[in-house]
ROVEX-601043 format. One record per residue: residue number from 0; residue in one letter; x, y, z of N, C-alpha, C, O, CB in turn. Coordinates in nm, 4 decimals. Each point is the difference from the previous one (the first is absolute). Glycine has a CB too. Layout:
! residues N
NUM_a_X_Y_Z_X_Y_Z_X_Y_Z_X_Y_Z_X_Y_Z .
...
//
This chain:
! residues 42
0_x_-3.2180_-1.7892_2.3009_0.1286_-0.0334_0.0608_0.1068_0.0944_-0.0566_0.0153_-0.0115_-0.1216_-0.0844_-0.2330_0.1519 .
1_x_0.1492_0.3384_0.0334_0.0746_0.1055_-0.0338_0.1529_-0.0823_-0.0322_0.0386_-0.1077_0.0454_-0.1957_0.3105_0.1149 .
2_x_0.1990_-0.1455_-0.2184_0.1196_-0.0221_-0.0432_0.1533_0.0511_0.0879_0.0499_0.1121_0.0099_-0.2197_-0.1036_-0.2253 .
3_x_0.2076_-0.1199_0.2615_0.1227_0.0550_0.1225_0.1240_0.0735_-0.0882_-0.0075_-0.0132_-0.1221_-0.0331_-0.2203_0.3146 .
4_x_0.1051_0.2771_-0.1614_0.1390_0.0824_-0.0248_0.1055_-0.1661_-0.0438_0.0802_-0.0052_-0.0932_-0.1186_0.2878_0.3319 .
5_x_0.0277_-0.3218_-0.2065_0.0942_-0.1358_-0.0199_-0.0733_-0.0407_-0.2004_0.0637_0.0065_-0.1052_-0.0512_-0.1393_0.4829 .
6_x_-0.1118_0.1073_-0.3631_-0.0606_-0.0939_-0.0753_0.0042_0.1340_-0.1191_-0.0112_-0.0327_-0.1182_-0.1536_-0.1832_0.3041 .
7_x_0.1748_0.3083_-0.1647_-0.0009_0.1472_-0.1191_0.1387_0.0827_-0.0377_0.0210_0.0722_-0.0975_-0.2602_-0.0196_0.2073 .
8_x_0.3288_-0.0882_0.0030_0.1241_0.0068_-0.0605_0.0989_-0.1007_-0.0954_0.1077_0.0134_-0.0582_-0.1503_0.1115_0.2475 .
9_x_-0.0640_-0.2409_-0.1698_0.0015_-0.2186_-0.0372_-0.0289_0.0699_-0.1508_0.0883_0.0221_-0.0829_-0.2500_-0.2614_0.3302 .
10_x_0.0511_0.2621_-0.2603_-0.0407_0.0506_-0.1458_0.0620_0.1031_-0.0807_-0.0018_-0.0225_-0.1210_-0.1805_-0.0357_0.2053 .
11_x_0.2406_0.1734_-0.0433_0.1008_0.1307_-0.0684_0.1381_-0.0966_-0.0012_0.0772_0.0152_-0.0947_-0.1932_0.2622_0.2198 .
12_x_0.1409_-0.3548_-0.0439_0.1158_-0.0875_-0.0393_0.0201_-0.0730_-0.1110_0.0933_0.0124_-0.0794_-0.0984_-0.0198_0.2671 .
13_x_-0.1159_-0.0961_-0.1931_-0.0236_-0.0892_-0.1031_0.0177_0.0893_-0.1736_0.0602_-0.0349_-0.1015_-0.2449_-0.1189_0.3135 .
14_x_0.0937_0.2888_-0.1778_-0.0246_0.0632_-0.1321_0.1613_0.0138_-0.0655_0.0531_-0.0519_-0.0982_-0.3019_0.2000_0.1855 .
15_x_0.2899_-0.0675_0.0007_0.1122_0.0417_-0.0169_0.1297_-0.0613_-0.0280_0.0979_0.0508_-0.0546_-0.2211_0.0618_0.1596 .
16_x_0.1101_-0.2102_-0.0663_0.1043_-0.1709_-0.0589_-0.0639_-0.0315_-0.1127_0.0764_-0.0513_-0.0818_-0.0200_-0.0876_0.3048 .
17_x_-0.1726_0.1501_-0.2612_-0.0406_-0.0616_-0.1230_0.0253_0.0955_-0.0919_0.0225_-0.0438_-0.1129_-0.1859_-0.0986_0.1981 .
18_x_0.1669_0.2760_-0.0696_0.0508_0.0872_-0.1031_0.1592_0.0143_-0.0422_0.0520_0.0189_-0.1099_-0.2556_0.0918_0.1931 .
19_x_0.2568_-0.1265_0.0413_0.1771_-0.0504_0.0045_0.0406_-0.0759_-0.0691_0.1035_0.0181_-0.0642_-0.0877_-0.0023_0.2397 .
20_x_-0.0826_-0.1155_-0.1807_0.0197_-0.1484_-0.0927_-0.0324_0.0143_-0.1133_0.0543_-0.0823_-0.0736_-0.0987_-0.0546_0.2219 .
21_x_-0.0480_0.2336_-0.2179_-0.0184_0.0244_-0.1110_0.1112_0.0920_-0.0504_0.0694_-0.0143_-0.1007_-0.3036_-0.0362_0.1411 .
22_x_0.2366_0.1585_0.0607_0.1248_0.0817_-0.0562_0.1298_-0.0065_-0.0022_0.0803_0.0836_-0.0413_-0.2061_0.0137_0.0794 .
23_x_0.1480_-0.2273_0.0203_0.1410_-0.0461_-0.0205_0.0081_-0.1001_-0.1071_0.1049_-0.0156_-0.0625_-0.0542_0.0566_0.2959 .
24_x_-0.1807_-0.1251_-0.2633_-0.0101_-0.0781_-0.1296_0.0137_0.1246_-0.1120_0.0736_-0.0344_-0.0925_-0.2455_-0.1848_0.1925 .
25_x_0.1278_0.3332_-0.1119_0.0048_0.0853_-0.1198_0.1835_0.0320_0.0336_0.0715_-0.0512_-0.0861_-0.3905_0.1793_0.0565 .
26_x_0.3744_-0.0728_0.1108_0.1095_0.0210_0.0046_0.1331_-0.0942_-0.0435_0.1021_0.0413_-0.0550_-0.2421_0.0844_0.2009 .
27_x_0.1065_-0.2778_-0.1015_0.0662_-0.0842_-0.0649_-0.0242_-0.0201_-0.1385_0.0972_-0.0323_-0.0684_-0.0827_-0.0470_0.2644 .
28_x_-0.1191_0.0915_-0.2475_-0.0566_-0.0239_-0.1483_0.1083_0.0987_-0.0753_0.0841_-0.0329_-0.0836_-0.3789_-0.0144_0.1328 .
29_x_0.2682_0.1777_0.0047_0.0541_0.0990_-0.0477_0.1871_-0.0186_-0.0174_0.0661_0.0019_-0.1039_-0.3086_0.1296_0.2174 .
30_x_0.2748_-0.1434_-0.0149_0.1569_-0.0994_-0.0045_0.0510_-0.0626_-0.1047_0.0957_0.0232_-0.0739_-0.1442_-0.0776_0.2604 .
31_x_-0.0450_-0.0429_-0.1795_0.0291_-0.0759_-0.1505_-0.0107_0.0150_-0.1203_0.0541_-0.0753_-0.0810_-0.0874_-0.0207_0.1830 .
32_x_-0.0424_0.2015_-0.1349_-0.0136_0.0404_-0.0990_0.0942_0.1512_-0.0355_-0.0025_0.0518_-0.1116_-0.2294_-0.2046_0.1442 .
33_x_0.3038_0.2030_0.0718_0.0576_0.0311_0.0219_0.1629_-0.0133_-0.0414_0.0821_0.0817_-0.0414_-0.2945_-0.0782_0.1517 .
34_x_0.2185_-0.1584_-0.0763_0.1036_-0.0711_-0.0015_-0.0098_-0.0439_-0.1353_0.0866_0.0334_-0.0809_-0.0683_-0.0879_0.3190 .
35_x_-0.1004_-0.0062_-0.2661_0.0271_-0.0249_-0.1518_0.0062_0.0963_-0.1117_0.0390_-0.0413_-0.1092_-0.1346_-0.1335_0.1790 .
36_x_0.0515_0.3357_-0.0507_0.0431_0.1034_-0.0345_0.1608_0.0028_-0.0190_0.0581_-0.0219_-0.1063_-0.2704_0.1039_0.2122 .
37_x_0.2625_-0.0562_-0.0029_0.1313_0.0177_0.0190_0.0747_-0.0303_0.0189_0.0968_0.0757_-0.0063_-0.1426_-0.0128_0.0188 .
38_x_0.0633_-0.2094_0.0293_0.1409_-0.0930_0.0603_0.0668_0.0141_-0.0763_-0.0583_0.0104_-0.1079_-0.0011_-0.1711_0.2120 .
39_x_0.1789_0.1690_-0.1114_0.1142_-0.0128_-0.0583_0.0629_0.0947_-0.0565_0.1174_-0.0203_-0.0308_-0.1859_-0.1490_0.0170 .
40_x_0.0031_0.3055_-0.0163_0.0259_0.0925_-0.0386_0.0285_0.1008_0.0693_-0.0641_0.0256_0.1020_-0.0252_-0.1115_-0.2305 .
41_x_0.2094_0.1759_0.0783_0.1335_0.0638_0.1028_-0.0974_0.1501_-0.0328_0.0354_0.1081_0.0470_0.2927_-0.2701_-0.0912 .
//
């Protein structure tokens, strides 16, 4: 059973949100630590 264009662009989607979500969890991580680096200081 071949794989349609719908159901394989379904899958490069999925990947690709799941890597987003990781790289915006590292990006926020990064923020905060960030922030607690430096707040307050001119």
């Amino acid at each position: 059973m071949p794989l349609n264009i719908a159901m394989l662009w379904g899958m490069v989607f999925l990947g690709w949100f799941i890597l987003d979500i990781r790289w915006q969890a590292n990006l926020f991580q990064q923020l905060e630590l960030t922030h607690q680096q430096f707040a307050g200081k001119t």
